[in-house]
C-alpha positions in Angstrom: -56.7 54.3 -51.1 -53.7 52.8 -49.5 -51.0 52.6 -52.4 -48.0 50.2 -51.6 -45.4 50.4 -54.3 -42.9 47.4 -54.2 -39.4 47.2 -56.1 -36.1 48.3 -55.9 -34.9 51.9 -55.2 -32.9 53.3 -57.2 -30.6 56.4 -57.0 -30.5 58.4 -60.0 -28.0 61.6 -60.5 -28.5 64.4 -63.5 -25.2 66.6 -64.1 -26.0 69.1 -66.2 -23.1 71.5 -67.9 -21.9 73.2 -70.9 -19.9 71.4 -73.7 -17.6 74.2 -75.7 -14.1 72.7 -76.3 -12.0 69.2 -76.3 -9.6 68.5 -73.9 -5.9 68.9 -75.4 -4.6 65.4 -75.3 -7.5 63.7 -77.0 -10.5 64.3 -78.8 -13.1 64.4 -75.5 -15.2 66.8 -74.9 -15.2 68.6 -71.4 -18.4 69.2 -69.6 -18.2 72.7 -67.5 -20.9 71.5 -65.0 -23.8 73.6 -64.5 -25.9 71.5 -61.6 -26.6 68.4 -60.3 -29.8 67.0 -59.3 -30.8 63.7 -57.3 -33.7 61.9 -57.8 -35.0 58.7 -56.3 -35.8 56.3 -59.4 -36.5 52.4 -59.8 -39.5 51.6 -57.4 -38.6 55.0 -55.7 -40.1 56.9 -58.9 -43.2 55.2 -59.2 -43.6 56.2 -55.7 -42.6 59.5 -55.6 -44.9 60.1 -58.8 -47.8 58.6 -56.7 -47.5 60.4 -53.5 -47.3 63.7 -55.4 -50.9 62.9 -56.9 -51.8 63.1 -53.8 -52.1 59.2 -53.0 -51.5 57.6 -49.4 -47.9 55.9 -50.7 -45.8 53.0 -48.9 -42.8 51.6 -50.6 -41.5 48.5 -49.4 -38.3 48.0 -51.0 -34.6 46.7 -49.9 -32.1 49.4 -49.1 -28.5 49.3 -48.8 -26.0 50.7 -45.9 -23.7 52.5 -48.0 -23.4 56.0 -48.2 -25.2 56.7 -51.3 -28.1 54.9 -49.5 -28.7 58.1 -46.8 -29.3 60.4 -50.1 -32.5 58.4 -50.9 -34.7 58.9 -47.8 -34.8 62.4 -48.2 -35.6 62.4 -51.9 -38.7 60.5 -51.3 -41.1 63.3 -50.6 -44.5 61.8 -48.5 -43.5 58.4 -49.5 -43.5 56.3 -46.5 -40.0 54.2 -46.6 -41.1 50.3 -45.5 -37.3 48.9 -45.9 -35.5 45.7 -45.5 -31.7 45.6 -45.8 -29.8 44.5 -49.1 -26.4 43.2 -48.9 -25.9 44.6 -52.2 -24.4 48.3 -52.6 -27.1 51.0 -53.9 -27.4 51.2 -57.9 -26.6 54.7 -59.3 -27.3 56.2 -62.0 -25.6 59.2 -63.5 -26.8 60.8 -67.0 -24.4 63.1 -68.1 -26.4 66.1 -70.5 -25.0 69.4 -71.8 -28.2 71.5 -73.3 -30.3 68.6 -72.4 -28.6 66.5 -75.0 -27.3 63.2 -73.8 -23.5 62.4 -73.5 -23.3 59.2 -71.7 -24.6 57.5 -68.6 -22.5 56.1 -65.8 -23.9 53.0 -63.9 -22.1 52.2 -60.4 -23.3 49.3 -58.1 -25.3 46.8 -61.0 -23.6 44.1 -60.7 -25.0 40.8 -59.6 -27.0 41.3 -56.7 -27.2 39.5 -53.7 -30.3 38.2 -52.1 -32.1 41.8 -50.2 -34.0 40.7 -46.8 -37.9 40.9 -46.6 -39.3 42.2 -42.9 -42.6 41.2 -41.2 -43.5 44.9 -41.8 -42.4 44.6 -45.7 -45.3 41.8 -45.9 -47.7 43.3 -43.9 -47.7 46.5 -45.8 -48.7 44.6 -48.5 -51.2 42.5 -47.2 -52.6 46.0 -45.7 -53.0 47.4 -49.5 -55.8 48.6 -51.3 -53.3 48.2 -54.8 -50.5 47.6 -55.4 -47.7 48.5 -57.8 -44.7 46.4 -58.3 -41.4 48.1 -59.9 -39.1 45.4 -60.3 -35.7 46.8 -61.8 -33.6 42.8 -61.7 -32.2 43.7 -58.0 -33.3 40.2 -56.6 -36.4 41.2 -54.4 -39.0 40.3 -56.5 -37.5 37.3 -56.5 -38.1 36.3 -52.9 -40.8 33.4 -52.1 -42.3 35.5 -49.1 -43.0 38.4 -50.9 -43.7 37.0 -54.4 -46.6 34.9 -52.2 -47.9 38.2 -50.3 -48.4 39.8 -53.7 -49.9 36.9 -54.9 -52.6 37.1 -52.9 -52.7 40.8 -53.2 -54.0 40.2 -56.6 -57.3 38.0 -55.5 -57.8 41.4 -53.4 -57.0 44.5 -55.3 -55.4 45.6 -58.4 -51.8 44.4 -58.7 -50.0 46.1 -61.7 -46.5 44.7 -62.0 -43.7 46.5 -64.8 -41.1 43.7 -65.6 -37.4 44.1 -65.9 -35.0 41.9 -68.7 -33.4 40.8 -65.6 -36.1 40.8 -63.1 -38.3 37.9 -61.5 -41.1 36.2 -63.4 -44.7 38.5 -62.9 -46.9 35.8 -59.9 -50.0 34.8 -62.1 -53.1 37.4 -61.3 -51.5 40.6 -62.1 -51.1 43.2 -64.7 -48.1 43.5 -66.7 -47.0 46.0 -68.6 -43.7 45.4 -70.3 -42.4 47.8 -73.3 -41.5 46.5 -76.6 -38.1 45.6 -76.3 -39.0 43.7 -73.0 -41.9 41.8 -74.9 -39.5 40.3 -76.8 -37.1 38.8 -74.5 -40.0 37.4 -72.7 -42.1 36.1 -75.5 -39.3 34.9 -77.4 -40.7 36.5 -80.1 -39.4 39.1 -83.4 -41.2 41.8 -84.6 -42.6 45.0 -84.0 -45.6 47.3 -84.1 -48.9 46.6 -83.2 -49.0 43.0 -84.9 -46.2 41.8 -82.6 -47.4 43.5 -79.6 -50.4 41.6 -79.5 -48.6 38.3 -80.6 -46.3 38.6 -77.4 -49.1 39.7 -75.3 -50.8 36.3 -76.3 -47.9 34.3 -75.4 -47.2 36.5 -72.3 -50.9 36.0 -71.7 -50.8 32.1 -71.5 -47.2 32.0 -69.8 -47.3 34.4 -67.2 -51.3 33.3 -66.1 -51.6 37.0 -65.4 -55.2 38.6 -65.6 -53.8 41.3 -68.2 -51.1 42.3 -70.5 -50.7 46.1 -71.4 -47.4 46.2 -73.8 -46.7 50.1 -74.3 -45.3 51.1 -77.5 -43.9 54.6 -77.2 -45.5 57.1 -79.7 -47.5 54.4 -81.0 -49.0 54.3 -77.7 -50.4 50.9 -75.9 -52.0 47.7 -76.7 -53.9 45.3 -73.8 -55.0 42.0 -73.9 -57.1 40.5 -71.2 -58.1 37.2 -73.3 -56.9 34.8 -75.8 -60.5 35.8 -77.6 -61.4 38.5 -78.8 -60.2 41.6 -80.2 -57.1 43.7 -78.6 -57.2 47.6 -77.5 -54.7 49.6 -78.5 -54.8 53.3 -77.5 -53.3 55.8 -79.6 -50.8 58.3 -77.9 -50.9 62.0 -78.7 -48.2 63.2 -80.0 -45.2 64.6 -77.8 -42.1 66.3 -79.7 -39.2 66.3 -77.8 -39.5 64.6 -74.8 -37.2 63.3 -72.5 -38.8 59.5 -72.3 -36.5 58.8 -68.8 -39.5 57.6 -66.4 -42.2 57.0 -68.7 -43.1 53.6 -68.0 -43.2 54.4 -64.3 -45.6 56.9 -65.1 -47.8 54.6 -67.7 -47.6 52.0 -64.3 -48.3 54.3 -61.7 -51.4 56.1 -63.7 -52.9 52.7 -65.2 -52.8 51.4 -61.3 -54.4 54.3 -59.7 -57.1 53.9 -62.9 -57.9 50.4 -62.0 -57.4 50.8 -58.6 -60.9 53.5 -58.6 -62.4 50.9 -60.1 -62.6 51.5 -64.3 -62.7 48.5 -66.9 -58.8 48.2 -68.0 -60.0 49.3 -71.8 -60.9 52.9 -70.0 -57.9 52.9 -67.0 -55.7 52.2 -70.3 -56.6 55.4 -72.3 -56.2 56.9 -68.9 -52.4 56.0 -68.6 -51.6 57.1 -72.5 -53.1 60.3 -71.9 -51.2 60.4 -68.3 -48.1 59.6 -69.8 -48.1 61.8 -72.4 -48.9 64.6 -70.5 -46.1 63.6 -68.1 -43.6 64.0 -70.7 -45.4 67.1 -72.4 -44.8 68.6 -69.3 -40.9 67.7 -69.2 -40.9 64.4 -67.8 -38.9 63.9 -64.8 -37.4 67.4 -64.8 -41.3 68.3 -63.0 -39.9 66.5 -59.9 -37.8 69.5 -59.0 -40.3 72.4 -59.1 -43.1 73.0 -57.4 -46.7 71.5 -58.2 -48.2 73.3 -60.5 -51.6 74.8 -61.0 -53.9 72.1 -62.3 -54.6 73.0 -65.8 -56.9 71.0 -68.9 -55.1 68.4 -70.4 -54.9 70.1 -73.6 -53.9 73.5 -72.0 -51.0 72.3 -69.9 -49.4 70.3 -73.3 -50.0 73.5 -75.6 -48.2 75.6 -72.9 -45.6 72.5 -72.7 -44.7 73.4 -76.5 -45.0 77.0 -76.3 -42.1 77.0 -73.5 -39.9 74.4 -75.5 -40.3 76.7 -78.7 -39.4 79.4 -77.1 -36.6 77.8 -75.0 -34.8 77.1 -78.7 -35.1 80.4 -79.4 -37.9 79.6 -81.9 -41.2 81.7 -82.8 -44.4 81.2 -81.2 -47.6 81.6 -83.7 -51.2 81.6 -82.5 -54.4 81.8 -83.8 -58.2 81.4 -82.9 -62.2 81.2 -83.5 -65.0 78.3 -82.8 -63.9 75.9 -85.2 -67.3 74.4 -85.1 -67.0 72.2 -88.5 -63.7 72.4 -89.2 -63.9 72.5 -93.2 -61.1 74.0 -96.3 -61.3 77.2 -95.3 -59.7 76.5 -91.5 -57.1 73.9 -93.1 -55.8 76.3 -95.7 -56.1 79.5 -92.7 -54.1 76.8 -90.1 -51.3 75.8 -92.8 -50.8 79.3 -93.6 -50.5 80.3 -90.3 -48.3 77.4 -89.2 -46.0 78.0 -92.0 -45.1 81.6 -89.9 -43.3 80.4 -87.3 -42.3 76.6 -85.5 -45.3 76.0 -83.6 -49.0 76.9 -84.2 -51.3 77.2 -81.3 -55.0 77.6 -81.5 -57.0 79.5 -78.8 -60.6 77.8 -79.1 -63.5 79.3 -77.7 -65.3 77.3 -75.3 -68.8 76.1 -75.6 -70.2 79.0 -73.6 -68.4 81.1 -75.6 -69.6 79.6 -79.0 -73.3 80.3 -77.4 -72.6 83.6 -76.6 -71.2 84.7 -80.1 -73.2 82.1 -82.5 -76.2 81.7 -80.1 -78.4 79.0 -78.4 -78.2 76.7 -81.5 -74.3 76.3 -81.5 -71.4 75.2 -81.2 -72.1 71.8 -83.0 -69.8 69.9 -81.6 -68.6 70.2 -78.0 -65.2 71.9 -77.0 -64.0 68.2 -76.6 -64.2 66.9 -79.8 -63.6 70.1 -81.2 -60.1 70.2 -79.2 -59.4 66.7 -80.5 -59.9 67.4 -84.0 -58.1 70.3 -84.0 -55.3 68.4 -82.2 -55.0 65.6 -84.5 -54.3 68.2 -87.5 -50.1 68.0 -88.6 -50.1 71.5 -88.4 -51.8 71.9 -84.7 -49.3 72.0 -82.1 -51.7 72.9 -79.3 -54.6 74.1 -78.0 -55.9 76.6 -75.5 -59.8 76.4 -74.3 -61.0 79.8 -73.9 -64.6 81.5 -71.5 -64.2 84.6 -72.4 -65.9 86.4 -75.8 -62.4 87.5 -77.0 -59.4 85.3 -77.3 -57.3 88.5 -75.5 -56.7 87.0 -72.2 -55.4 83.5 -73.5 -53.1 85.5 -75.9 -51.6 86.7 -72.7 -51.3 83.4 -71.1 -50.0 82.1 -74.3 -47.7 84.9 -75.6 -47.2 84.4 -79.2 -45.1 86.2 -81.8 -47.3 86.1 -84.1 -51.2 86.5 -84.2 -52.7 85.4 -87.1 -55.9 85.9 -88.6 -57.8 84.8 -92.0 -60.0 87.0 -93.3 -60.6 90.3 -94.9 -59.7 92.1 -91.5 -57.7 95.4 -91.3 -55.5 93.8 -88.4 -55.1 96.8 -86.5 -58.5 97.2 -85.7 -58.7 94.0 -83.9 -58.9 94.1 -80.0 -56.2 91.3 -80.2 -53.4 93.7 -82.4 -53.0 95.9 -79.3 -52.8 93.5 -76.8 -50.1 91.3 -78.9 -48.0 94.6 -79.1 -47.8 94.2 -75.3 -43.9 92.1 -75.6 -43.4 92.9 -78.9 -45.4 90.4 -81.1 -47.3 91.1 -84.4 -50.9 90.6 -85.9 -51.2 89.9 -89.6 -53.6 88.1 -91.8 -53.4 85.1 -94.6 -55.5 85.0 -97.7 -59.2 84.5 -97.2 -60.8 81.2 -98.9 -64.3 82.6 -99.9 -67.6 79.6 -100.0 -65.8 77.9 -96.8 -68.4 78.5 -93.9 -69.6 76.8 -91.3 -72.6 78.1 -91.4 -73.2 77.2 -95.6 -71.5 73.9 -94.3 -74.2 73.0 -91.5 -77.5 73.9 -93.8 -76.3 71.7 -96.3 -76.0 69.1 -93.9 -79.4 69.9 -92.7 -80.2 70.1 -96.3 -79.9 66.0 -97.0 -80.2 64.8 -93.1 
């Protein structure tokens, strides 16, 4: 699928460094810098992101002749660089962070722009597109009639997801929008918040813009879309992610809800797509993944339990795990997986997979699917994660996982357990919490069967 990107590229800088004393003549703190790391952002993000999915990438975008213009090519990865000139210097952004905290953030090169130029080659590559993903950051390129008109008719082609910008161009009628919050209200006009004024501005957006859909993302609260003035809205719930650098979060949501619509799913499925895309994105550590290496593919719920487990034990905090079927979750696991999550600042449960569950239970079980099973587990307060297991024993994820503490409930002598040795391996403990006779699930599936 031939993936053009269009928007303004960006340069964005991360200094990293220590913060232990104030300078002597005023009350500023001084950063001993650690490292520095470039990244392209703007249009140049979405791009990147794409391209290292995997997807054929072209961004056609407007880039300056300054020197901070020659970083950028190189940051782009397989991203193939379709470029017109812009009169205006390259916008920089520096975020100054001592223990990944925040300080401040330097701007260079944002003031008014002047109008970028737009190639033959710039409008072919998007009439050549099979979708199309427009970044607009308020750098004047969106704004130009050539390109606004090839986009156009993009969208009576192919998917055209365009992410707006407080100071950018007005979204050409036929696309997909998908503005945050904040940007819903400068361009609704509108007051509010939560879902209520979401779908009130995406109404209004709906009729002003003439676009075919509005998606308005609402950080931990997820997203909402309207694609008609009838009907109900969607609004996807987003899992939850603790921590997380948010920097590049709606270039994720825009890049993974256009490569969702672009295969061809209904925008209610490509938008639960993007949630889940976006918080794994940042359960991963967000744009900070752009400097290593790809990694191994892993489950969704997998890669964000090992997420926490690293952040946990990055602070210096202590990792607790636990495990078993959790075929009807019922009292007894609630009061097992509060007492165990009370041990320690993150509680991760190894779940044995469905093949697993067969093996151990036999051919009548699990009940429910790893699937649901994982989400119900993972919508508990007290469940930070959770790892999917094959094997009949929970001793190779233990390894994977590492925790401090194992924990089980029950009326087991601890060192007997295969899991107590293995745990010993760096140092971590097994230990059990009080056991909760009459909670089965077992007694709880033949009384179901009881009045079914």
């Amino acid at each position: 699928m031939r993936t053009v990107v269009v928007g303004d590229l960006l340069l964005d800088v991360d200094v990293e460094g220590e913060v232990e004393r104030l300078t002597p003549y005023a009350p500023v703190p001084v950063l001993d810098v650690v490292a520095e790391t470039k990244r392209a952002g703007g249009a140049g993000l979405v791009a990147t992101l794409l391209a290292r999915d995997g997807h054929d990438v072209a961004l056609v975008t407007a880039l300056s002749d300054d020197a901070r213009a020659a970083d950028l090519p190189p940051l782009l990865g397989g991203v193939a660089l379709v470029p017109g000139r812009s009169p205006s210097p390259t916008v920089v952004k520096t975020r100054i962070r001592s223990r990944e905290q925040p300080i401040v953030r330097i701007d260079e090169g944002s003031g008014t722009p002047l109008p970028p130029e737009v190639t033959p080659e710039m409008l072919a590559a998007v009439a050549g597109a099979e979708l199309v993903v427009v970044a607009d950051y308020g750098r004047g390129l969106l704004e130009q009639r050539a390109l606004r008109d090839a986009i156009q008719e993009a969208a009576t082609r192919v998917p055209v997801v365009w992410d707006p910008h407080p100071k950018g161009a007005t979204p050409v009628p036929g696309v997909v929008v998908t503005p945050n919050l904040g940007e819903a209200r400068g361009f609704s006009g509108l007051e509010g918040s939560g879902v209520p004024f979401a779908d009130e501005a995406a109404l209004r957006l709906l009729a002003d813009w003439g676009c075919a859909a509005v998606v308005i993302t609402m950080g931990s609260r997820g997203a909402l879309l309207r694609t008609s003035a009838t009907g109900l809205p969607l609004v996807a719930a987003a899992p939850e992610v603790r921590d997380a650098d948010v920097n590049g979060a709606g270039d994720r949501f825009a890049s993974a809800i256009a490569v969702a619509l672009g295969e061809g799913l209904a925008p209610k499925d490509a938008l639960q797509r993007a949630v889940a895309a976006t918080a794994g994105f940042l359960a991963d550590g967000g744009v900070a993944t752009l400097e290593a290496a790809p990694a191994v593919p892993l489950p969704s719920a997998d890669r964000d339990a090992l997420a926490v487990v690293e952040r946990v034990r990055a602070a210096g905090g202590t990792v607790v795990a636990t495990g078993g079927c959790f075929d009807l979750i019922h009292a007894g696991h609630a009061k097992t997986l509060s007492a165990a999550r009370a041990l320690g600042d993150c509680l991760i449960v190894l779940l044995n997979s469905d093949d697993s569950v067969r093996r151990l239970k036999g051919p009548e079980r699990p009940l429910m699917p790893q699937e649901d099973r994982t989400d119900l587990l993972s919508a508990l307060e007290v469940v930070d994660g959770v790892v999917v297991f094959t094997e009949d024993t929970p001793v190779e994820a233990i390894r994977r996982v590492r925790p401090d503490i194992w924990v089980k409930g029950g009326d087991y002598n601890a060192e007997d357990l295969p899991e107590a040795a293995v745990i010993k391996e760096w140092g971590g403990r097994a230990v059990t919490v009080p056991f909760f006779p009459g909670r089965s699930t077992t007694r709880l599936a033949a009384a179901i069967q009881r009045v079914s």
